[in-house]
N, C-alpha and C positions, 0 to 999 in steps of 0.2 A: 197217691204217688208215694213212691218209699222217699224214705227221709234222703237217705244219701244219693238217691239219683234228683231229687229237688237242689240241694247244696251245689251239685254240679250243675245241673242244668242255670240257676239263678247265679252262677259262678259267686255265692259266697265263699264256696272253695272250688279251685279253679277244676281238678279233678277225681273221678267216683272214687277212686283207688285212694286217697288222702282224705276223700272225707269219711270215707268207711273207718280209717286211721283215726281220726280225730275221736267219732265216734266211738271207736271200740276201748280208746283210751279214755275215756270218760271224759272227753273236753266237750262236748255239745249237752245241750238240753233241749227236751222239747216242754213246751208249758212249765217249765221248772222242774221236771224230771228227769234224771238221765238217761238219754235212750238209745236206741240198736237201729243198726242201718236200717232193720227193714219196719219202722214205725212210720205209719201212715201219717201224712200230713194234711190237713187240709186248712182253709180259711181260718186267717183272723190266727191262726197257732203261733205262737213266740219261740225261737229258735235262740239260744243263746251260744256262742262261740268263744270256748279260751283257746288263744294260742300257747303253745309252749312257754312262751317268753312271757304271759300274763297278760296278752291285750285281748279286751273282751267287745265283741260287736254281741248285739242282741238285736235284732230284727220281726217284724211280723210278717207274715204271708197275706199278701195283698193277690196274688194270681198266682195262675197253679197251667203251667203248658210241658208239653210233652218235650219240646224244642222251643228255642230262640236263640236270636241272633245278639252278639255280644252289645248292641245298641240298646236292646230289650230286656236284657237281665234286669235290670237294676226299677224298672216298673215293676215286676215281680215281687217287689217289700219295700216295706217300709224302714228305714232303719233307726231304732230305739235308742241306741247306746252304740258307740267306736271309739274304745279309750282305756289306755294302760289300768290295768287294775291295780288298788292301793293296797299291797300285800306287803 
């Protein structure tokens, strides 16, 4: 599944259109890499998130679906790290 339709779907960002955003702006990583909407995700990958403002969630990929219901995202990962960065 590409990256930025995972972000949406798992509502770490709420939608494709801002998380394509984030990414292109080089606030996402996949594995510690910077990457592009259409970087394939699969199990166990670590996803890190800075927002503009400097808060960084970093997550792993526990499931991987086409769809789910807003009750259901958040089984989808794991979540690593959700906390302002010390910059």
């Amino acid at each position: 599944m590409r990256l930025d339709k995972y972000l949406k779907v798992s509502r770490l960002i709420k939608r494709r259109e801002a998380a394509k955003e984030f990414i292109d702006n080089g606030l996402v990583r996949l594995n510690g890499k910077i990457a592009k909407p259409s970087s394939e995700v699969k199990l166990e990958d670590v996803i890190e998130i800075t927002s503009p403002l400097g808060k960084v969630t970093r997550a792993r990929i526990k499931e991987i679906r086409m769809v789910s219901r807003i009750d259901d995202a958040a089984n989808m990962y794991e979540l690593l790290i959700d906390h302002e960065s010390e910059q």
